[in-house]
Backbone as CSV, one residue per row, in Angstrom:
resi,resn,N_x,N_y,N_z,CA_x,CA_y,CA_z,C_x,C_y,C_z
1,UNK,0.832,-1.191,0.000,0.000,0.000,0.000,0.877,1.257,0.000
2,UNK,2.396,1.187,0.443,2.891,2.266,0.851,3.465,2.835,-0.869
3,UNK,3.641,1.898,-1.907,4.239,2.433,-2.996,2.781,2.966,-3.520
4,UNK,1.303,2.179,-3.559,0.649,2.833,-4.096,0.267,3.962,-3.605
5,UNK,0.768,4.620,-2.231,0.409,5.936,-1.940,1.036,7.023,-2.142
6,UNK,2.732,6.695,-2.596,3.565,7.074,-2.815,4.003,7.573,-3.783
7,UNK,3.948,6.275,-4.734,4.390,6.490,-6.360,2.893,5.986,-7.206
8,UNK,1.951,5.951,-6.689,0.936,5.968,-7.662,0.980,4.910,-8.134
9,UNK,1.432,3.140,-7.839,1.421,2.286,-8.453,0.435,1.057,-7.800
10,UNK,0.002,0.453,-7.934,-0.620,-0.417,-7.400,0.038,-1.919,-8.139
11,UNK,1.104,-2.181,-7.197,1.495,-3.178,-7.874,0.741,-4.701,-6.786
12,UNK,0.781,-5.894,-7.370,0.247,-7.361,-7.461,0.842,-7.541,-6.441
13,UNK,0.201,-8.512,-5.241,0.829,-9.015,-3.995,2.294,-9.534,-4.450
14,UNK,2.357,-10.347,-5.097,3.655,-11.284,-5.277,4.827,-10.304,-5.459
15,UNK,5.095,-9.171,-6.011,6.402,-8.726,-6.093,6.697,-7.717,-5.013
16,UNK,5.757,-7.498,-4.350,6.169,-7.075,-2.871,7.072,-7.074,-1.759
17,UNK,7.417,-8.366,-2.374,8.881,-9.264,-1.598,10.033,-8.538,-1.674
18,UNK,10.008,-7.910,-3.177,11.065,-7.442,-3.652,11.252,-6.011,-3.042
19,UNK,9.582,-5.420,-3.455,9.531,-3.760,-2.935,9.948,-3.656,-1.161
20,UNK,9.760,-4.316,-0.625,10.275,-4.303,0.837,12.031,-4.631,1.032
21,UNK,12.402,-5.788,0.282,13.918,-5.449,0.152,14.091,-4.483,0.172
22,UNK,13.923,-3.649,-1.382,14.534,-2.682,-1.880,14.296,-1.104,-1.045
23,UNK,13.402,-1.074,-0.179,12.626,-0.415,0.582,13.651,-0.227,2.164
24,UNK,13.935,-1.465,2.526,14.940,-2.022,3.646,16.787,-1.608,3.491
25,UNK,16.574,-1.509,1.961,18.172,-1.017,1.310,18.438,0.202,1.458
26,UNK,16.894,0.759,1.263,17.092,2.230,1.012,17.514,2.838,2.563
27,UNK,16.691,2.300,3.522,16.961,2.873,4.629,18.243,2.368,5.425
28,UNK,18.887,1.420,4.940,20.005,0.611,5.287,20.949,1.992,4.846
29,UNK,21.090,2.222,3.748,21.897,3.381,2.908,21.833,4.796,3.541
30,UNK,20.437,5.385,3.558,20.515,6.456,4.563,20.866,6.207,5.899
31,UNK,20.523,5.370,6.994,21.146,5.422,8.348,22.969,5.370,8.635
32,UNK,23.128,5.022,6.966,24.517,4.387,7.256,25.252,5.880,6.028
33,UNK,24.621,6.758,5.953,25.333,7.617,4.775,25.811,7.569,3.671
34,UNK,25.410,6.368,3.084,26.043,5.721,1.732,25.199,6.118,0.673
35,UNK,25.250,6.431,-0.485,24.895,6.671,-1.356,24.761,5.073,-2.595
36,UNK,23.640,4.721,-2.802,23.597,3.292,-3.111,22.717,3.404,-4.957
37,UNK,22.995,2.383,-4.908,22.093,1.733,-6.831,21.477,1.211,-6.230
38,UNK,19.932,0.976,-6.040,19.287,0.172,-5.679,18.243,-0.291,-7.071
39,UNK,18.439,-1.179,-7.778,17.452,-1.806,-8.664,16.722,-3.271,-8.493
40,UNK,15.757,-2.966,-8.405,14.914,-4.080,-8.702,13.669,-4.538,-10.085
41,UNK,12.814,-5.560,-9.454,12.162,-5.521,-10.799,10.783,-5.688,-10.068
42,UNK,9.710,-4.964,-10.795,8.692,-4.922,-10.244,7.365,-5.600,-11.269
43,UNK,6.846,-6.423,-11.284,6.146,-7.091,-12.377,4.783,-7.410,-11.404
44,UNK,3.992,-7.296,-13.023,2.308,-7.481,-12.545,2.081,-6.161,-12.408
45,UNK,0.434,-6.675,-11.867,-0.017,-5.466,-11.382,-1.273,-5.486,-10.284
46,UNK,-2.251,-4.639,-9.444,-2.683,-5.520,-8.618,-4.202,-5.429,-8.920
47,UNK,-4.421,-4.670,-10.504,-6.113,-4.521,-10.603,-7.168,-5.744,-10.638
48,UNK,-6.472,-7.206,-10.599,-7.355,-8.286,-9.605,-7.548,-8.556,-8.371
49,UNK,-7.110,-7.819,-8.073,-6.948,-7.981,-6.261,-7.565,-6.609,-5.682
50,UNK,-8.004,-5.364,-6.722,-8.472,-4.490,-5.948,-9.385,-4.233,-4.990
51,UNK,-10.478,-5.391,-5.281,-11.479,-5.900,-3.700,-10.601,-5.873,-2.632
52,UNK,-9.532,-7.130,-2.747,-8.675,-7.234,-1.576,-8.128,-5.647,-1.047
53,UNK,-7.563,-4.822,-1.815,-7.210,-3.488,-1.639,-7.968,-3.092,-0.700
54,UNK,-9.205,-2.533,-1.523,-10.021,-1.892,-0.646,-10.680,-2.012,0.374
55,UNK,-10.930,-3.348,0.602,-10.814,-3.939,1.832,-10.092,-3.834,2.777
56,UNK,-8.645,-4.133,3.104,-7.479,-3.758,3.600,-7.595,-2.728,3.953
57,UNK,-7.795,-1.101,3.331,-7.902,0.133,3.442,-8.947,0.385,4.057
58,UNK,-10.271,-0.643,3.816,-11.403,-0.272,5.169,-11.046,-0.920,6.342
59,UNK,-10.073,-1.441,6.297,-10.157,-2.193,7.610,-11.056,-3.501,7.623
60,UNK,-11.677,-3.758,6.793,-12.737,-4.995,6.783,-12.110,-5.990,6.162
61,UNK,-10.539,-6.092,5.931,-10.192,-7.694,5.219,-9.682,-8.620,5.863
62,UNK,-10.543,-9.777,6.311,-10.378,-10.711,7.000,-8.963,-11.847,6.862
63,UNK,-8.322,-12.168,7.778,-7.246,-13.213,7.575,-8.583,-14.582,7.420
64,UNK,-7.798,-15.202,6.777,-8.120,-16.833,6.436,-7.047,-17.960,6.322
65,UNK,-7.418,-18.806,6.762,-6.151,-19.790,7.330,-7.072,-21.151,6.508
66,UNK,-6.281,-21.063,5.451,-6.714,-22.600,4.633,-7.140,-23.535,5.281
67,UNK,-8.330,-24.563,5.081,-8.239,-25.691,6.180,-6.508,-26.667,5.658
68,UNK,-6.170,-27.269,6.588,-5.062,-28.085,6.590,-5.566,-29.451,6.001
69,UNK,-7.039,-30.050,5.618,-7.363,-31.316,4.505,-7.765,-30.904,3.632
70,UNK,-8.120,-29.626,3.276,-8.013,-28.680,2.028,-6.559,-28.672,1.258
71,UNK,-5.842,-29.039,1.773,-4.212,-28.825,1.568,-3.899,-29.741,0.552
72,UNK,-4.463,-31.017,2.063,-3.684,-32.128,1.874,-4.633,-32.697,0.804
73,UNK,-5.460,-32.745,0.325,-6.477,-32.902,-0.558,-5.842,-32.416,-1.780
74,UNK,-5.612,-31.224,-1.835,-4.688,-30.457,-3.355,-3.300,-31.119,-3.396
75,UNK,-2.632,-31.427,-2.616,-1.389,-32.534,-2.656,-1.365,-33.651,-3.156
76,UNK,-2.770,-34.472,-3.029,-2.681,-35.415,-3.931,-2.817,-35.747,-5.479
77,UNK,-3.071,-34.470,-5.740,-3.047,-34.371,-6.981,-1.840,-34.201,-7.896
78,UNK,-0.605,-33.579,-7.058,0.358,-33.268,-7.321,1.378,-34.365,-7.899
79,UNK,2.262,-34.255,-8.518,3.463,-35.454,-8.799,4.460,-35.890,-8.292
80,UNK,5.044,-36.895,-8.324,6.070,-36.989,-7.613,7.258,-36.543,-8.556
81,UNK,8.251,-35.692,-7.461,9.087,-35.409,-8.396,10.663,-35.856,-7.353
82,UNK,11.068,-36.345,-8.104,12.418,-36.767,-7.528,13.550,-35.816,-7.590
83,UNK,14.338,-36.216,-6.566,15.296,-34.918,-6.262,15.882,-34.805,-4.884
């Protein structure tokens, strides 16, 4: 939420991972006086998830905790992969 308030972007849950690194660098760099390159890559976008958004922003978006034979149920479908 903080880049879309920021820089006007509404980017997709999944590359978030990255924006918080790069977010964590930045302030790593200022506390420490360094002058840094910080690049990352930012992909997607989050206009399927904007329910979820706005939700979040009312305060009304509920956590949900998968059932655990819901899981294990989608696991069996899966392959075996060796390794």
């Amino acid at each position: 939420v903080q880049i879309a308030r920021t820089e006007g972007i509404l980017p997709a849950p999944e590359p978030t991972h990255a924006l918080k690194v790069a977010i964590d660098e930045a302030i790593d760099a200022r506390e420490k006086g360094e002058e840094r390159v910080i690049l990352f890559n930012l992909c997607g976008h989050g206009h399927f998830d904007l329910t979820a958004y706005e939700k979040y922003l009312a305060g009304t978006l509920e956590d949900y905790e998968y059932p655990d034979a819901a899981v294990r149920k989608a696991q069996e479908g899966l392959p075996v992969v060796a390794g």
